[in-house]
C-alpha positions, 0 to 999 in steps of 0.5 A: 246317493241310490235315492235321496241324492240320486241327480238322475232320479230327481232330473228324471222326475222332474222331466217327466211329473211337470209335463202336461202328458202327465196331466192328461194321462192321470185324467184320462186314466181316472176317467175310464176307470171311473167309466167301467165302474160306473158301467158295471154297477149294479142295477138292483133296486135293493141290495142283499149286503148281508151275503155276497153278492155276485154282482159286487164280486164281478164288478171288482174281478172286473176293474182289478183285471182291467187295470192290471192289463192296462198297467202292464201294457203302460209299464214297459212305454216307460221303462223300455226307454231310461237307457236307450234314450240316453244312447239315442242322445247321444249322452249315454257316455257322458253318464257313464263318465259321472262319479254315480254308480252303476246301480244308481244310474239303473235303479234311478231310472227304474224308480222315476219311469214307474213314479208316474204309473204308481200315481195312477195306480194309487189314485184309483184306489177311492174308485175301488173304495166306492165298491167295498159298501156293496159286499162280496170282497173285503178290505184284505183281498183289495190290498192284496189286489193292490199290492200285486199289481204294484210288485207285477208293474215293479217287475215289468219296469224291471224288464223294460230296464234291463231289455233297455241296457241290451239295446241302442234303440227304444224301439227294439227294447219296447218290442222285446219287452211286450214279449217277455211281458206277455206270458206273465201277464197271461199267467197271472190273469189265469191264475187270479181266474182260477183262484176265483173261488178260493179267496184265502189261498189268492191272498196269501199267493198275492201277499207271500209267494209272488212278491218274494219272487218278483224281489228276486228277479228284479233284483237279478236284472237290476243286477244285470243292467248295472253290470253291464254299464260297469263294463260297458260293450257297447261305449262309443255312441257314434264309432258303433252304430253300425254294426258288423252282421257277420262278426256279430253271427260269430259271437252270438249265443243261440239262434244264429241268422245266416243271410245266405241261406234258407229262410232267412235270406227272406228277412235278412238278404246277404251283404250286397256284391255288385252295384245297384241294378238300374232302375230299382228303387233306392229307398228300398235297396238302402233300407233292407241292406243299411237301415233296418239291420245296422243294430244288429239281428239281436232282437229278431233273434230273441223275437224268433226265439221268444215267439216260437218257445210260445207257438209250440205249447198253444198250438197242442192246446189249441189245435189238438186238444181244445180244438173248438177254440182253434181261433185263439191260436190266431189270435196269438199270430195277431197279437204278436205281429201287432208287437213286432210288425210296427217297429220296422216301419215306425221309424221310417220316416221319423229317422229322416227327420231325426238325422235331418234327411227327410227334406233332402229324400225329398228334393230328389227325382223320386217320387212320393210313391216310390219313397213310400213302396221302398219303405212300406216294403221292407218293414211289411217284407220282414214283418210278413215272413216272421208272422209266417213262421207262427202260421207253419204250426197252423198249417200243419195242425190243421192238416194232421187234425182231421176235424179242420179237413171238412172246416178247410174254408174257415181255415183260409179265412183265418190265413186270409185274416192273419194276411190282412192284419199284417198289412194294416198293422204296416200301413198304420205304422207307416201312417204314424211315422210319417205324422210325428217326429219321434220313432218312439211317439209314433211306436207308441201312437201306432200302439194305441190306434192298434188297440183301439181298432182290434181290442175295444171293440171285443171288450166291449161286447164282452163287457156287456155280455159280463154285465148280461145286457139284453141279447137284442143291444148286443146284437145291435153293438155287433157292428162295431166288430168289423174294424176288429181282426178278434172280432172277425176271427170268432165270426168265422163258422165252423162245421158241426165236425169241432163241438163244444166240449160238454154239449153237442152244439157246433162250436161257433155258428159265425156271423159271415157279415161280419168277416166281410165287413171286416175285410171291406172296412180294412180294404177302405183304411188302407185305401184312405192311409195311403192316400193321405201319405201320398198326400202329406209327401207332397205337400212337403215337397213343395215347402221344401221346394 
């Protein structure tokens, strides 16, 4: 019943293997594996196999690095939503009303959302084989890869289930996901780097110690879920979507928001006493009182949580210790509202039309540009002051710290930096709100754009630096920083005031084109991002017309 007679397991499989997305995926999985390996390969004439050799070694830390980052980030896209999706139907009460079990129910979503990720990971298995030939890793340490990364996406998949059964959107589940998942996927990576030299103690971490705690947790948070669906709190998929911020403030455990005071009236504004004063704008008023808190101050409370458990320990790193490599403290602040910031405007159009509102809105006296200010400002309102609570350890670590004193310019420019992302990153997501139909696609879809402006670019650089490419075509690959904030970051210069730790040259000299070209780049989307809504509103304004 768990497995072999699971309905859910076999209708989920079934939805999910023989759509043409899971055709496409595959392929486009295979094809950038098989494209970094085939990038990374040695160019040697001839080849020592009788030692290790360095290349062989590189090349494989390489493609198992790579695909862990790639399946970590994919295992909560599918996980996240195996139980909010049934509540988003609408159908999550009639599947707590069949005769299955509650563990059932729970480890049959879990089993069919990674089905399709472990397929990708077993078929890139014969890439990896095409490297084993080159010498410098064994058959044993490739299976210990392979086993790790499996327990790791288990573990992962069992934190987008059980992040699912605490939430009633996808959306908040996924972002809640993304930052527990985060520091795990930090550690290992860390820890595979560190062990790098000492392949026998990596396998038997990989092999004994790792997978005997992933057990446990999974276990524990399977448990959890399925607890939780026997005695279900949150039954009444209609009755309960709207919940009461001040009773929910009564019963909350922890961080408590308080709408009336300082600073969270800055995100959160207070219950509204009095009409609506003429000549506001009325999609602003109804999203910040109605739309984005109706579920609750949960997830905010976890991201505030989670977020600033996380600031505290990088900024002594970062900013007190390892201070040449300051930017990574900004980094941190980029990646988290790259996370967070998307999830309160990628459903701002796509909630229209999954309520079937959106041709109403438009038939009213407002505006395009009206429809769009309300909304952008209030996803970029909330996201903007949650970014800025990760900037206050900036700002007060770069005032204690006398070396950033004489580094005040570059300083502004990581604020300035910080600023900009969380307007793009708004902007993007209101872009793909506003070009798909679901709030889940277009999370997803503001995702992979996301990553595909900030994170290729830098790694591919990187790439050719690990693979020691000439100096002269680096130089020339460059450019392609400038849609990066990464790349615009470690171009900022520093003063000789913050040195290298074993050398006494400055700790970056910086390339200032590349900031500019970061900042004219941005300005431009922008520019391009709203006209094209503008645009798009209006043409559906005359078909609805």
């Amino acid at each position: 019943m768990y497995l072999t007679e699971n309905p859910v397991l076999q209708r989920e499989l079934l939805v999910n293997l023989r759509t043409n997305r899971a055709f496409l995926l595959l392929a486009i999985y295979q094809l950038l594996l098989a494209a970094v390996v085939l990038v990374a390969w040695p160019t040697d004439e001839r080849l020592d196999l009788t030692t290790n050799p360095r290349s062989a070694q590189k090349l494989v830390n390489l493609f198992f690095l790579g695909q862990y980052v790639i399946a970590s980030l994919m295992a909560p896209s599918f996980a996240a939503g195996a139980i909010t999706g049934e509540k988003e139907r609408h159908t999550y009460e009639m599947l707590l009303a069949s005769p299955l079990r509650p563990g059932a129910i729970v480890l049959g979503k879990m089993v069919a959302s990674l089905t399709h990720l472990g397929m990708l990971i077993l078929a890139s298995l014969p890439i990896i084989v095409l490297c084993l030939p080159l010498g410098g890793v064994s058959v044993y340490e490739v299976l210990a890869a392979y086993l790790g990364l499996i327990v790791s996406v288990v573990l992962f998949g069992a934190i987008g289930v059980f992040c699912s059964s605490y939430f009633s959107r996808t959306s908040n589940s996924l972002v809640v996901s993304y930052l527990v998942i985060l520091p795990l996927v930090i550690m290992a990576v860390m820890f595979w780097r560190a062990l790098e030299g000492d392949g026998e103690l990596r396998l038997k971490v990989a092999v004994l110690v790792v997978p005997s705690f992933v057990l446990s947790a999974v276990i524990l948070m399977c448990a959890a879920a399925a607890g939780r669906m026997l005695y279900p709190p949150d039954v009444g998929s209609e009755g309960k979507e709207v919940i009461d911020l001040e009773k929910e403030s009564e019963e909350a455990v922890g961080l408590v928001i308080q709408p009336d005071q300082f600073p969270d009236r800055l995100f959160a504004p207070p219950k509204k006493q009095e009409l609506m004063p003429d000549g506001r704008n009325p999609v602003y008023d109804k999203e910040i009182h109605s739309e984005i808190f109706s579920q609750g101050t949960l997830m905010l409370r976890l991201v505030i949580q989670i977020s600033m458990l996380l600031a505290i320990p990088l900024m002594g790193v970062f900013l007190f210790w390892q201070i040449e490599r300051c930017a990574w403290f900004s980094v941190y602040v980029i990646v988290f509202n790259m996370l967070v910031g998307p999830v309160f405007l990628a459903g701002s159009m796509t909630s229209e039309r999954e309520r079937q509102t959106l041709d109403l809105l438009l038939t009213t006296t407002l505006t395009p540009w009206q429809i769009l200010s309300g909304k952008f400002v209030v996803g970029f309102r909330i996201s903007a002051v949650l970014t800025s609570f990760l900037l206050w350890p900036l700002l007060l670590g770069t005032a204690l710290n006398m070396s950033f004193w004489t580094n005040w310019l570059s300083v502004v420019a990581m604020f300035a930096v910080v600023a900009m992302v969380c307007l793009v990153n708004s902007v993007v997501a209101l872009v793909c709100s506003l070009f798909t139909k679901r709030t889940s696609i277009a999370l997803l879809s503001t995702y992979v754009v996301l990553l595909l402006l900030y994170v290729a670019p830098p790694a591919v650089i990187s790439l050719m630096e690990i693979l020691e490419f000439s100096s002269a075509r680096i130089a020339r690959m460059e450019w392609i920083g400038i849609t990066s904030p990464f790349s615009a970051l470690f171009a900022i210069p520093l003063d000789e005031n913050l040195k290298r730790e074993f050398d006494d040259t400055p700790a970056n000299v910086g390339n200032i084109k590349v900031v500019i070209g970061y900042f004219l780049f941005s300005a431009v989307l922008l520019a391009a991002s709203t006209a094209a809504m503008v645009a798009r509103l209006r043409a559906r304004r005359g078909l609805s017309e």
